[in-house]
Structures are given as C-alpha cells and as structure tokens.
N, C-alpha and C positions, 0 to 999 in steps of 0.2 A: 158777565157772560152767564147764560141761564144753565139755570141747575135742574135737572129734570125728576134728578131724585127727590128735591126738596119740593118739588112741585105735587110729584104722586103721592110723598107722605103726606102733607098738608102740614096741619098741627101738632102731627108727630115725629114730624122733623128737628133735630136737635144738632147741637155741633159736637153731639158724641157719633162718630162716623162708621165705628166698627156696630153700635146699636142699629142707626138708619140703615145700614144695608141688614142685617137679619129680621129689622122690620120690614123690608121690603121684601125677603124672599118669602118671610110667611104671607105677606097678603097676598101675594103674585101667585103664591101654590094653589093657596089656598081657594083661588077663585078662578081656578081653570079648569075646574070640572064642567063651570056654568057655562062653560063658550063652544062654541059648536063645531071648531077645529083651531087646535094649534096656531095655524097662520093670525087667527082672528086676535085669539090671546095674545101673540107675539104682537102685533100692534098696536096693544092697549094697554101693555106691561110688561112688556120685554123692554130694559132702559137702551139700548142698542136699538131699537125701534124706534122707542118714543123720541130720541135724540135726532131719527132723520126722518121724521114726520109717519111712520108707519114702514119705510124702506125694506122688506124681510131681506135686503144683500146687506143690512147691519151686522157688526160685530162687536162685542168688548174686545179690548186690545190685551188687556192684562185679565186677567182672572181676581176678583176682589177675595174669594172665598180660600183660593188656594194661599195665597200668602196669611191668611187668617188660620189654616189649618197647621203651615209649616211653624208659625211660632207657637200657638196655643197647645201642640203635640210637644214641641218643642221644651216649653216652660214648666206642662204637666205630665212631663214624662218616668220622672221618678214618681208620683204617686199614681202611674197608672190609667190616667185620663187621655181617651180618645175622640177628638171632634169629628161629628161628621156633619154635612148639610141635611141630610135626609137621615134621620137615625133606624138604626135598622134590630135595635134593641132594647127601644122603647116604646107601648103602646100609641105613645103622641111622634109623629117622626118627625113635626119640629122642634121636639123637648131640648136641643143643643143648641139651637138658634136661642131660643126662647131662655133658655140659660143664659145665656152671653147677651141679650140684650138686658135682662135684668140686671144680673150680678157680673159684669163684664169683668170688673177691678179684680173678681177675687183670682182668678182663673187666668190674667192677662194683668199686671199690676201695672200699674201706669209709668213709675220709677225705671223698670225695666226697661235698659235701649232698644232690646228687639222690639217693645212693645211701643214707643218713641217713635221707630222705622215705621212702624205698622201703623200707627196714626195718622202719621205725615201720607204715607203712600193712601189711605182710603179714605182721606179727604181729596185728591187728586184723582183718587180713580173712579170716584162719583159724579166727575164734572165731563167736561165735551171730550177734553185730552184726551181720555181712554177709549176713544168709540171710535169704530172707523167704517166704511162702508168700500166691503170685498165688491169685487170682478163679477161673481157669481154667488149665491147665495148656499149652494151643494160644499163652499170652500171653507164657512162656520163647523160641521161637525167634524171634517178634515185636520181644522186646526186642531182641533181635542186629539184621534185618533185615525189614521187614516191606514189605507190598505195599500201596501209597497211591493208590488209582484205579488208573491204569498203570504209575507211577512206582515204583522198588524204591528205598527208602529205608534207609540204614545206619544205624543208632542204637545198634550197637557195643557195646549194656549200659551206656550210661550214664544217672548218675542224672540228671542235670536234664532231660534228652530224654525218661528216662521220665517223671519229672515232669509235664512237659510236655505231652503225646502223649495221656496217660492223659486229657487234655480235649479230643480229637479226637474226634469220633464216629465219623469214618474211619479215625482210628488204633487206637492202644492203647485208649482210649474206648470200642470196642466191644467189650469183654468187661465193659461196664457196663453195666445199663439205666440210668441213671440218673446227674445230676450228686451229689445225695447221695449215691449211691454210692461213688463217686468220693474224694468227704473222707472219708466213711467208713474204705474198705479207706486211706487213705494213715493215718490215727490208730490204725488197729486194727494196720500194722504199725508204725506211731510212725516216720515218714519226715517229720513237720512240720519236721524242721530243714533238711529242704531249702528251704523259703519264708521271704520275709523280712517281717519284722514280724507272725507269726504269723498272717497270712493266705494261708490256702490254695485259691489259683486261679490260675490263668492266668500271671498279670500279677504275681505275687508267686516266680515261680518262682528261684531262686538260681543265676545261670550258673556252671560250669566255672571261668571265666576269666574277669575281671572286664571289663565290656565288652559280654560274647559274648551272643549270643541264646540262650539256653537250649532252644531249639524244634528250632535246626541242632544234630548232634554234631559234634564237634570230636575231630581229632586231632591233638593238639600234639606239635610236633617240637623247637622250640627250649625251650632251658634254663629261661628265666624262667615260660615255659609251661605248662611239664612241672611247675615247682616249684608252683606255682599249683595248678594241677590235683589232685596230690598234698595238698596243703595242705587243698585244698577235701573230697578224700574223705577222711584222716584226721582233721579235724574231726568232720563227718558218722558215722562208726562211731566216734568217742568219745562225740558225746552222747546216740547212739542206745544204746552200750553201758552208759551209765549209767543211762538209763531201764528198760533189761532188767534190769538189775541190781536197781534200786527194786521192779521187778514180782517178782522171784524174792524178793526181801527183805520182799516185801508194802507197801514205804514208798508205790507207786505208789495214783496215784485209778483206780476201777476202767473198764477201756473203756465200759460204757453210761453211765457219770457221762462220761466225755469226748466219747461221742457226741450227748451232748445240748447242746453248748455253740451258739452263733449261730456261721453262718457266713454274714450275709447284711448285716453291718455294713459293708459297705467300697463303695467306688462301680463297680467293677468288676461286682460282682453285681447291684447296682442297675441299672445301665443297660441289664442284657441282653447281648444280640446285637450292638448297635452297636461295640463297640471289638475285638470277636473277631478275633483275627487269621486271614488264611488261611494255605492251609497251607506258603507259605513265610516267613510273618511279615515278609511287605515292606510298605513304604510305609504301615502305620498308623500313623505315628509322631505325627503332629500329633493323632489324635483323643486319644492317650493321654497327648498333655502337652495336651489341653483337661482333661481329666478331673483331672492332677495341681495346675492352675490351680487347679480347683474346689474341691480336696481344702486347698489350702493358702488359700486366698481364705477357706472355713469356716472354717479353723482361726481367722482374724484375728477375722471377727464373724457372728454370728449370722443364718441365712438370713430369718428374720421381719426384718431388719433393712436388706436387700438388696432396692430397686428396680428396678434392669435393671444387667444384665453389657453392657459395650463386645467386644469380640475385634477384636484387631489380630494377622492372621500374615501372614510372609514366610517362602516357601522356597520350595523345588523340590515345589508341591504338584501329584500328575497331577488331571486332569478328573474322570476316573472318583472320585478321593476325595472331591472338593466335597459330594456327596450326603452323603456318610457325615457328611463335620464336620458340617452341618446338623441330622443327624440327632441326634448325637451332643448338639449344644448343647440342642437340644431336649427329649430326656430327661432329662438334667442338669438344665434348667434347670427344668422339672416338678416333678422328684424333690426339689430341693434348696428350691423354690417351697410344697412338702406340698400344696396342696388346689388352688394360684393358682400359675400360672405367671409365671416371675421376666421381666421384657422383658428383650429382648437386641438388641443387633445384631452383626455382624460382618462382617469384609473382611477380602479374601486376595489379597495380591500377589506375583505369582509374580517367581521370580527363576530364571534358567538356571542363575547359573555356582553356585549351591548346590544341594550334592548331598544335603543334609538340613533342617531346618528352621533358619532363621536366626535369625529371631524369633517369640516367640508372647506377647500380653501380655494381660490382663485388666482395664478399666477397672470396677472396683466402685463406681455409685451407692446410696450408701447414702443409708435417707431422712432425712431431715435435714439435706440437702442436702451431706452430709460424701461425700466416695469416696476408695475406697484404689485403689492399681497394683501388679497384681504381675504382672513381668516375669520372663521365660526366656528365656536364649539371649538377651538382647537387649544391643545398645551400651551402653557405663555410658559413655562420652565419647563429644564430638562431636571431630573432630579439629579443629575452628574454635577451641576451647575450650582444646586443646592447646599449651602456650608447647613453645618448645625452653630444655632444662637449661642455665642458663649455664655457658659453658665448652666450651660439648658445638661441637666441630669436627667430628671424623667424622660423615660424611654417609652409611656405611652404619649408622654405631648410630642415629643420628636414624632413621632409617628403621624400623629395629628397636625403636626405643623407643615411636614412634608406632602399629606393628603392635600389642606389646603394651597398652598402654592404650586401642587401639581395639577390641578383642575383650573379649568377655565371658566371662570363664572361659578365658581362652587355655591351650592345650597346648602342653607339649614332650618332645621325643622329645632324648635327651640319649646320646653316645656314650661307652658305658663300657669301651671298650677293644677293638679287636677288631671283625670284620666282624658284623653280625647283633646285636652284644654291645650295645642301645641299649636304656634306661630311660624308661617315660613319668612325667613330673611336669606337676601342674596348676601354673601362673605366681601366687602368692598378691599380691605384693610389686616394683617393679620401683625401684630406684634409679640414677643417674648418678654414676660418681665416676672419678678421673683420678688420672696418677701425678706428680712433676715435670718439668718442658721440659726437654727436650735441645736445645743452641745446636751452630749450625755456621756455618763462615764459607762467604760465599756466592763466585758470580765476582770480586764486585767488591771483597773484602775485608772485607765489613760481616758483620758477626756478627748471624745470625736464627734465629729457633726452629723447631729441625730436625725433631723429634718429640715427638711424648707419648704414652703408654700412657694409650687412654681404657677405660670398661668400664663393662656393667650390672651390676648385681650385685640378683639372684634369690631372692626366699624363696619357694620354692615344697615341695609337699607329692609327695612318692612316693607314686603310683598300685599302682605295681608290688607296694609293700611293702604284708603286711597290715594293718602295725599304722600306716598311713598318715603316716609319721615327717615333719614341716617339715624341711627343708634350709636351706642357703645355697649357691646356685652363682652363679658369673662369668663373663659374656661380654666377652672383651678384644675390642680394634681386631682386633689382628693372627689373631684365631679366627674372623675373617667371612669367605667369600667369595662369589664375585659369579660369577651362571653364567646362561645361557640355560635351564635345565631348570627345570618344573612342578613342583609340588612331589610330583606325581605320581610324576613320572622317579626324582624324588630317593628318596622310600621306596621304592622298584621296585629302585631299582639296591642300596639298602639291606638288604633284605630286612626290609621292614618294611611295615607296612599301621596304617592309620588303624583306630582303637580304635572298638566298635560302641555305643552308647547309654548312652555315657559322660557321664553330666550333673552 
C-alpha cells in the first residue's frame, strides 16, 4: 500500500517514524510562505491531501503530534521539559521538532513502553489507515475545536468524540442531513471498530480510556492513560488497515452491499429520543441501565411471554430526570409489548450521599405465574446475613471484609508503587486467612498472645490491563490505616479520581 510520507521525504525517509513526521512538518512549514493560498499548499503537502489526490474534504483521523506530545511531556516531566510543534520560546519555532528528530532517544528512550506504543502507533499513522475524507471540508477544523451554542468546545481530533459528535445535530452532526447519513459516511470510511458490538449509535461508542465518556475529550497525562489511549488508537488503524487492505486486494464486500445492512436492531434506535444524551452526557445514566435491564431481561425470555416489568431504583436521581425514566419505561415497554403494551410499575428512592445510581432492578412477571430478577449495581448480601470469619480479631479487616461483601461489584484502586503509580481492579473473590500467634509475657509474668499477622486475600481482575488478566492480591493487619479523611480527600491527595461508567 503506498506511503505518501515516504514518497514526500524522498531520501530522507527512514524507519525511524517519530523523526519522518517532524521532518515532514518542518519542510511543509517551512514552504508555505511560497504558495499563494492555503488551499494550494494544502494539496502539495498536507499528507491528508496528498493521500486523495489534492481532495481539501481530507482529514488525519488520529492526530500524529498529539500522541507525541502526551508521552514526551509525560517522560520529561520531572526535569521540566515541554514539547511544542510550533515553539513559542525559541527564536527557531521548529527548534523542538528539530530536537527530536535529532536526538529523539535522549528525550523519548526507546526501552520505554510508552515509547514502544508510540512507535508502533506512528508507523501506522503515516500510512492510508489514518486519513479519511469528511462530508464537507468546514468539518477538519471542527474536529480540532468547534462552536456548541456559546460554548467553544475542544475535541482535539479525537476519534471517540468524533464518533460521538457526529450524532449531535449541533455538533459535528450538522454536516449530515440525516441519521442515515451518519452510519453511512462512518462504513463508507470503515470507522465501525470504533463501536462496540457492531452497533453504530450513540451509545455503542468505544471510549479512549475505559471508563471515560466518549462524548467529553480527554487528555491524558498519566502513564496508564497515555498507554490505554495509545493502545486504543493502534488497535483502531490496524483493523481499519486491514480492511483497506481487503478492499485494494478486492477480498472486501463491496460498500453499497454494506450500506444495506439493518441498523435499527438495537434498543437504542428503538426508543428514539428518550435516552439521548445532552450535550454534556450528565445524569442519563438510570434511563440507559433501564434500557440495558430490558436488553438482558429479553435475552432470558421472550417478550410474548412477559406480563408486567416491576422497576425498583435508588440513587442520586435529580427531579427534572423522573419524566424522562417514565418516559423511557414506556417506550420500552410498547416496543418490547409489539402491538399491547407490557404493564409495569416503578419506584425511585432517592438517596444523597450517592453520587450515581446505587441500585436498579427489574422484577419480570412472566405469565405463568413464573418471574425472573435481574438486578444492577444492587447488594448481593444483607450484612445481617454476614457471620464474621472465625479467627478474625482485627477489627479494622472485619470492617473491610464486611465493606467488601456488602457491595456489588466492589472496586480497588491498588498502589503500585510510587505517588499517582495506582491500578484499578474489580474485587471477584474475598477470603480470611492468618499467620501463626506470637506469645509475650505480660506485667504479671503470664505468657499471652502478643500478635498475629491477619489478612484478606483478593482474587480480583485488572481493569487497567487489556487483556483483563485474574490476580491474587493481600491485604495484611499491618497495610490498614485508620484516618479522618472521605474517601474523596483520599483519591484527591492521590491523584486519582473515580473511574466513569464502569459496570
């Protein structure tokens, strides 16, 4: 497949990737004073141009420089060093380019895995994989930063935001007429591996960082972040890269055979308007675990088979949403009803001190007088139900033991050395075990048992890691402490923050 970068360096083309692109942005700078407008330069050296023959509706898909800036800030950030593309504190403004095409190693070590990531991803983002060609051509500086009502919105060129956005009517959306539209231009540039489970909307969109809202862009500063992120875009132009590949090799199905396929299978499409997010993606979170109820309640048994849905939720639900879940059950329960609407009831009890949805559950009367429960986010123990482990003396792990088997799905954040340096794991497993007594004699001469090493001991699954690997980890006596601060204070002072829609 041709390389369009290796073609405009010529002989100064090398399979060092992070040097070829900052020799590409100084010659490109450097010789657009000579051109008579913008558009001209643009396709004579803009690589998004040259890739579709001078096209100006071109785009880069990924940004090469931004992932170059988040690890090179990243790796020299204890000694002080700030990359920029255009420097704005040295008389040369490509002296940072021109630094890192030199001496790239010293500033970027090769050994380093972010630096690993970064390699891999800008060999990839040099080739066809990364370039695509927009609806309209007003919809490139949009992707950077665009104007939202009043609001100036930064979206930085990333893909999930574009993803995203492109379903705003006031966003990127409006260079669509249309929601077909829409999946359309995303299979005609074959961007489906952005969505997960090959539903392309909204709500299927693939975040950055697992967790993240895909709607807000993100810009990651820490390690595990930055890896993630990288991960997430070298993925992404490898499997787009092989489908370009199938279509140059002819192996591919042709796009009006792919633009005919259904896209209106999913419950999302179904219900409309009601689970839409605005345009900060806040507080819909209970209508879209009504809908995931729905989705996994079918899965159990057949909607002809379904007399009335119960709804039980608790959280932090505001006023203004009430309407919407109503609304929400109501469609669903239409849609999933076909000709007869399915009865329901539901109740919502609010709770302050949660700051997202605690519980959400679904009582299924099916007829036959049989009903299933399927529960989210809700308690799997009562703590009345709770023995304490025999053995178990320490009163701060009893405490700890009964936290975690009183949560459903409990998280941890796990310190792997180092300030910031912390791991999230989901809690799969929680056991009790002890080391042997230590005796001492006391004032009065009698020999009593002085200490014990008590401990939980964790099977839990890494969040962090892609390939979601089981662990085993250990909480001893002596690794607990006991402080006045929220748990707020504590990730605050940490430098860490609670993971987003993590289920």
């Amino acid at each position: 497949m041709k390389n369009m970068l290796r073609d405009y360096l010529g002989d100064k083309y090398s399979s060092n990737h992070l040097r070829n692109f900052c020799l590409y942005w100084i010659k490109a700078f450097e010789c657009k004073a000579s051109y008579p407008s913008e558009d001209e330069w643009r396709r004579e050296n803009d690589m998004d141009c040259l890739y579709f023959d001078g096209d100006l509706k071109a785009d880069t898909l990924m940004s090469a420089w931004t992932p170059i800036k988040w690890v090179a800030n990243c790796i020299n950030r204890d000694i002080g060093i700030s990359f920029c593309k255009t420097s704005r504190i040295h008389s040369d403004p490509y002296h940072d380019l021109k630094l890192l095409a030199k001496d790239g190693d010293s500033y970027l070590p090769p050994d380093h895995e972010l630096v690993k990531l970064l390699n891999r991803f800008l060999e990839l983002a040099e080739q066809r994989c990364n370039f695509i060609l927009l609806p309209e051509r007003e919809m490139n500086p949009d992707r950077y930063r665009i104007l939202i009502g009043n609001t100036t919105v930064w979206l930085c060129d990333e893909v999930p935001a574009t993803l995203a956005h492109v379903f705003d009517s006031e966003s990127l959306g409006k260079y669509f007429p249309d929601k077909e539209s829409v999946i359309k231009w995303i299979r005609r540039e074959h961007l489906e591996m952005g969505f997960a489970d090959g539903k392309i909307d909204l709500y299927h969109v693939l975040p950055l960082i697992n967790g993240h809202d895909p709607y807000t862009p993100l810009w990651p500063k820490k390690e595990n972040e930055i890896a993630q992120a990288l991960e997430y875009m070298i993925d992404f132009l490898e499997k787009r890269m092989k489908i370009l590949i199938d279509i140059e090799n002819g192996a591919a199905i042709k796009e009006d055979e792919a633009d005919s396929g259904e896209y209106t299978e999913n419950v999302s499409e179904k219900i409309g308007d009601i689970c839409v997010l605005s345009k900060s993606r806040g507080n819909n979170k209970v209508a879209l675990a009504i809908g995931d109820v729905f989705k996994k309640m079918i899965e159990c048994e057949k909607a002809e088979n379904i007399g009335r849905i119960d709804f039980s939720i608790k959280g932090d639900v505001l006023d203004e949403e009430l309407m919407q879940i109503d609304n929400c059950i109501v469609r669903l329960c239409k849609w999933y009803g076909r000709d007869n609407e399915i009865g329901y009831a539901w109740k919502c009890q609010k709770d302050k001190a949660v700051s997202d949805i605690c519980e959400i559950a679904a009582v299924v009367h099916l007829k036959g007088q049989r009903k299933i429960s399927v529960p989210m986010k809700a308690k799997s123990i009562k703590d009345d139900d709770l023995k304490r482990p025999e053995g178990m003396t320490d009163d701060a792990l009893w405490e700890l033991y009964r936290l975690f088997h009183n949560m459903y799905r409990p998280y941890l954040w796990v310190s792997m050395g180092g300030r910031g340096k912390y791991r999230l794991f989901l809690v799969n497993e929680v056991a009790f075990g002890h080391g042997e007594t230590d005796y001492g004699v006391g004032n009065m001469g009698i020999e009593l048992p002085w200490s014990r090493k008590e401990w939980l001991d964790l099977k839990v699954t890494a969040l962090y890691d892609k390939c979601f690997s089981v662990r085993n980890l250990r909480i001893s006596t002596d690794a607990i402490s006991c402080g006045n601060d929220s748990a707020e204070q504590v990730l605050a002072a940490n430098d860490m923050k609670l993971p987003e829609g993590i289920c």
